[in-house]
N, C-alpha and C positions, 0 to 999 in steps of 0.2 A: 504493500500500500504506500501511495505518494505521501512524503508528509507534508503536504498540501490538501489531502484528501479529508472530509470531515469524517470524525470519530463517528462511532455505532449509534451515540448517545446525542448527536447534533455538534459536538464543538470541534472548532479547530485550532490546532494547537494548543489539545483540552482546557482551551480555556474560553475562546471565543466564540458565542450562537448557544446553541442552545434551544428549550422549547420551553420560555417562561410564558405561561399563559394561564388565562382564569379557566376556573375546573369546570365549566360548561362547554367550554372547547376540543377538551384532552378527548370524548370520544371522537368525533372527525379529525383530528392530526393525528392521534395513533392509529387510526384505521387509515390514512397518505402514506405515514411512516412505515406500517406492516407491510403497504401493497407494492409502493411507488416502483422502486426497484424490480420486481418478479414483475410486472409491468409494462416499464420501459427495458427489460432485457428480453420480449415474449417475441418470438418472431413475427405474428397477428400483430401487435404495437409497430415495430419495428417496421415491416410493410405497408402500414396505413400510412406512418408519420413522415416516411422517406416518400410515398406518393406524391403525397398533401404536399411538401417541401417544394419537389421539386415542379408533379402540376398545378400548384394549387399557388401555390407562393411564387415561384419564380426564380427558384434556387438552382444551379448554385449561382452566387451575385461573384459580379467580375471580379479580380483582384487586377486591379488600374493602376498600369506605370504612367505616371502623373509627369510628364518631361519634364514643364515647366519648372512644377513646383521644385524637382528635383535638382535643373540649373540655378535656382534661385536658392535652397538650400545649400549646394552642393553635397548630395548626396543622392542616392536611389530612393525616392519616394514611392510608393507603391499605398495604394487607396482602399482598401477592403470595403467595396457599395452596399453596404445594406441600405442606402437610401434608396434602391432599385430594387429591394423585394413589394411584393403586391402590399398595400396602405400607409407604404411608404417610411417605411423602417424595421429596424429589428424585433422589434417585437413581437411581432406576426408568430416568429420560431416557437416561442413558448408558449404563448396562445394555444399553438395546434395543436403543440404536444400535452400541454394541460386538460383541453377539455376530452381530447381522447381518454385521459385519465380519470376525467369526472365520469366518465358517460361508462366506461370499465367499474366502477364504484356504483354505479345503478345514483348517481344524483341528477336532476331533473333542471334546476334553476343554477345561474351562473351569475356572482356578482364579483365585482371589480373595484379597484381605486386607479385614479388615473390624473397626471400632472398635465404635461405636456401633452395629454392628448390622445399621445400615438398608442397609448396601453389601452386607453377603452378604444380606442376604433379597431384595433386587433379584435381583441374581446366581442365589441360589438359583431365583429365581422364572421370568427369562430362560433358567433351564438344563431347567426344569420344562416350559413351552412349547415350546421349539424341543426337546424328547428328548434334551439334552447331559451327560454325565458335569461333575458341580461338586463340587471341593473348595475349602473356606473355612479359610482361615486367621484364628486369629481370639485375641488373647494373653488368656491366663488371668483375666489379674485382667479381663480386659472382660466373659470369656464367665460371671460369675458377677455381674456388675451389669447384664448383660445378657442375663440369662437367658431371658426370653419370647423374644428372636432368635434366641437359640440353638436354640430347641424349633421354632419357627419356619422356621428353615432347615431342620432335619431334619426334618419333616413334608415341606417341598417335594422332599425326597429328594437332600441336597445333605450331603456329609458335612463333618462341621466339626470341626476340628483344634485342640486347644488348643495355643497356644505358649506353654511355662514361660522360654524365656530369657527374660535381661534381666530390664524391670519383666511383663512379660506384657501389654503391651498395644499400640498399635498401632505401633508401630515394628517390633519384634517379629515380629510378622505379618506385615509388608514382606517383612521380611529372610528369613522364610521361606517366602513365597510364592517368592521369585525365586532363593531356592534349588530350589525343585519347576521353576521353568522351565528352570534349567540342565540339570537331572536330566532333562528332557520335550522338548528345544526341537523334534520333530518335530510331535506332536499339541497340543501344548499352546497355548490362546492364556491369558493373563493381560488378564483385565478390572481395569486399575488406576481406584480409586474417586474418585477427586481427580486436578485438577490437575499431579499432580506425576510422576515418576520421569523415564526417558531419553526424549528426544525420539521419536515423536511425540505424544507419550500427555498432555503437558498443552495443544498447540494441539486435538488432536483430541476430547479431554472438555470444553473450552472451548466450542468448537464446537457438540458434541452440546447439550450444556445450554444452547446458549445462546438456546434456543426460550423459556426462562425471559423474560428481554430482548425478545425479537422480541414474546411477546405483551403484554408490560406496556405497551410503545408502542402497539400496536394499542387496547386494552383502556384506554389513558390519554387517547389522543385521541376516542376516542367517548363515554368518562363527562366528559368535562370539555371537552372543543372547545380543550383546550391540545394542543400537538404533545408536549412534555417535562415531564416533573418536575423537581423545584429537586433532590432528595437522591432516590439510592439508598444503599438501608443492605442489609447484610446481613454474617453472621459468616464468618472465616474462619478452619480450621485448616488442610488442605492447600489449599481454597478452591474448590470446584466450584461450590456455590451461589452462592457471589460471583460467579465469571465468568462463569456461568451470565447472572448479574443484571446485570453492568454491560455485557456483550458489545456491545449494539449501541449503546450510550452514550458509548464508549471514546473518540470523536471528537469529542464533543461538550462540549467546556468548560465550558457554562454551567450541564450536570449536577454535581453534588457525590455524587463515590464514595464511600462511607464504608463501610469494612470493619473489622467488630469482631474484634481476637481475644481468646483466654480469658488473665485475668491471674491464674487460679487464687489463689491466696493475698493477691498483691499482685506486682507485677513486682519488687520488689525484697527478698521473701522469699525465694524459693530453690527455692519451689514455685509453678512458672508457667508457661504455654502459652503467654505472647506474644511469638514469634518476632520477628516485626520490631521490637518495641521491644528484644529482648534478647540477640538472635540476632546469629552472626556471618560472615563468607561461609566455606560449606565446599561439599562437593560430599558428599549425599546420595540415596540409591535413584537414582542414575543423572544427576540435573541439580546445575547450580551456582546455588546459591541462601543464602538465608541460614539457621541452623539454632544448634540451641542444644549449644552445646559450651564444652570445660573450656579450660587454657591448652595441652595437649596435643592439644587435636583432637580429643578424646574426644567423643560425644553425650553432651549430660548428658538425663538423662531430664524428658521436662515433666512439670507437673500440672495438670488440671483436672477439675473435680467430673464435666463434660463428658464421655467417652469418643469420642466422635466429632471435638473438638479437641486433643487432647493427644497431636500430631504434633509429631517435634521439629523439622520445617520447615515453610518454606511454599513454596507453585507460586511458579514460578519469573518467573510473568505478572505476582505480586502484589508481588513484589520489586520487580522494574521499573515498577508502578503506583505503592510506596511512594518510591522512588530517583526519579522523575522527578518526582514532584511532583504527580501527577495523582488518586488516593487519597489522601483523606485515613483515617488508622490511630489508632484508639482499641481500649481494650481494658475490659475488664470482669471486674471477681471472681465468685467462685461466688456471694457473698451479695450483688450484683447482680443476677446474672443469675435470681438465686431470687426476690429480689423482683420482676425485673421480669415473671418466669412469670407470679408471684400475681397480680401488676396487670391484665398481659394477659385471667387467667384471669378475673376480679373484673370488670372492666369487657367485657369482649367476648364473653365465653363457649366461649374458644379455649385449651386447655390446650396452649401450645407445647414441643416439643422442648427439652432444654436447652440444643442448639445455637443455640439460636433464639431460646431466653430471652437469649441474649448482643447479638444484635444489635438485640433491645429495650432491652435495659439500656444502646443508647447515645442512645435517645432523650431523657431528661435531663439529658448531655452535652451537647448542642448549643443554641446560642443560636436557635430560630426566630421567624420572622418572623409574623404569623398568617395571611400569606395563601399561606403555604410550601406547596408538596406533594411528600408526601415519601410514597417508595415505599420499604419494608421488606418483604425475602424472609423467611416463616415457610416455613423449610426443614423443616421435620420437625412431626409430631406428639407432644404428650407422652408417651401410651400405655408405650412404651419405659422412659419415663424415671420413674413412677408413685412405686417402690417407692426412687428416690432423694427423688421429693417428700418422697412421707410420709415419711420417716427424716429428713430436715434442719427440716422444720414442725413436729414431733411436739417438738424440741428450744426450737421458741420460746414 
């Protein structure tokens, strides 16, 4: 076993995850726990989910030698599209492989938390295909910067929930999503969209994404007759595209992980997303991890222009890849991650996600080499993110 791999019990590097949760929950997560595995290892699974991937999604997504970008680094830039799977980002992968796993467990109704968006129109879109009842939770201030998802989801026929607690955004949504599962726990499966909550939900989304990894290897030794790249990059707020991206790399040393989070303002303004720079151990949505709180334990709320990272934790895989050493963690402000949209957009003709513009904006940050090749997850598309473009460029 990797010691990247999470223990029997949920933790990694037993100490990180975990399955803290109120006791009206423990029979639906130990009934995930018992199945998920014998599951996703059944050939039946196995078959449906590689279909679905490859007809149904759009997989496998290019792995893009980026010229430009790359004379402009100086080095081999290479782009991994998941902004080119079908709704328009990565998410879609766990999506498919979740509800096959609800609908395997005899549950009938599917509900969701979603920031940015791109998790309930998956969801929404998974509940569309297979006939499933989908409620989205989704917090306020997201559902009106992300309003094209919101109209989005309901066209798929997926009802979406504003949450006004708190700041209204995805924390928020969490917290009332798994209030609906307390309320449900017969019919109900919960599709969590990231890495995170009670065990098994961040080995198991790890997992499903982490087809992301499996083809970048595939995809990196036929364009180049090298077996590995020097760097993978990609953002992380709860971190699914990350794990997704470093999955089958984990063991491999002479990779350099690099996971961007959002530093909103600046890490030491007061409005910021970056967890593990800022963050401290608490137990949240179910796992022990690091997350951002006051000197009482309180959550203090994050910021980032982002919506899609401005979790106040992070998975509990990424802790234990920051704590061991094995990740290296940078982060990025919004007027980063804006310029490095523009760059992206300017030189490559790829207008990325603003998730995405983050794990570009660490390409600048690093010292390479020129004969570096460096593979970078563009998790999302910008579409989504349009109407925060023009509102921040329209000021310069």
């Amino acid at each position: 076993m990797s010691k990247y791999s999470v223990s029997e019990d949920g933790f990694y590097g037993n100490y990180w995850g975990g399955d803290f949760i109120p006791e009206m929950l423990y029979p639906n997560v130990e009934l995930l726990r018992r199945n998920y595995q014998q599951i996703i290892d059944s050939e039946d699974f196995k078959k449906e989910f590689n279909n679905l991937l490859n007809d149904y999604a759009g997989r496998p997504t290019p792995l893009y030698y980026a010229q430009r970008l790359s004379e402009y680094f100086n080095a081999n830039i290479f782009l991994k599209r998941e902004d080119l799977v079908h709704t328009g980002a990565h998410k879609l992968n766990n999506a498919l492989g979740q509800i096959l796993i609800a609908k395997k467990l005899g549950k009938t109704r599917i509900i969701a938390e979603t920031g940015a968006g791109q998790h309930g129109v998956a969801t929404a879109t998974v509940c569309a295909k297979m006939n499933m009842k989908c409620v989205v939770y989704m917090g306020k201030v997201d559902t009106q910067r992300q309003h094209l998802n919101v109209q989005r989801m309901k066209m798929l026929g997926a009802e979406v929930v504003p949450v006004e607690s708190g700041n209204g955004t995805l924390k928020d949504a969490t917290n009332e999503a798994i209030r609906d599962w307390i309320n449900n726990p017969q019919n109900t499966f919960y599709i969590i969209g990231s890495v995170v909550g009670p065990h098994p939900y961040p080995d198991m989304v790890a997992k499903l994404q982490s087809v992301i990894s499996q083809e970048i290897k595939q995809q990196f030794i036929k364009q180049t007759g090298k077996e590995n790249p020097d760097y993978v990059i990609a953002c992380v707020g709860g971190g699914s595209n990350a794990a997704g991206s470093f999955y089958h790399f984990l063991d491999n040393e002479n990779v350099k992980l690099v996971a961007v989070e959002a530093a909103g303002l600046g890490t030491e303004s007061g409005q910021t997303a970056a967890t593990i720079a800022k963050g401290e151990e608490g137990i949240i949505h179910g796992s022990r991890t690091l997350l951002m709180q006051d000197n009482n334990g309180q959550i203090v709320e994050p910021y980032s222009i982002s919506a899609g990272l401005d979790y106040p934790g992070i998975g509990p895989l990424h802790t234990w890849l920051s704590k061991s050493g094995r990740a290296t963690i940078l982060n990025a402000t919004d007027q980063e991650a804006l310029d490095a949209a523009m760059l992206c957009t300017k030189l490559e003709g790829i207008i990325p996600a603003l998730e995405s513009a983050h794990a570009l904006a660490a390409l600048p940050k690093i010292k390479f080499n020129p004969n570096d090749n460096v593979v970078l997850t563009v998790s999302g598309r910008g579409d989504k993110d349009m109407e925060t473009y023009i509102k921040a460029f329209s000021k310069n």
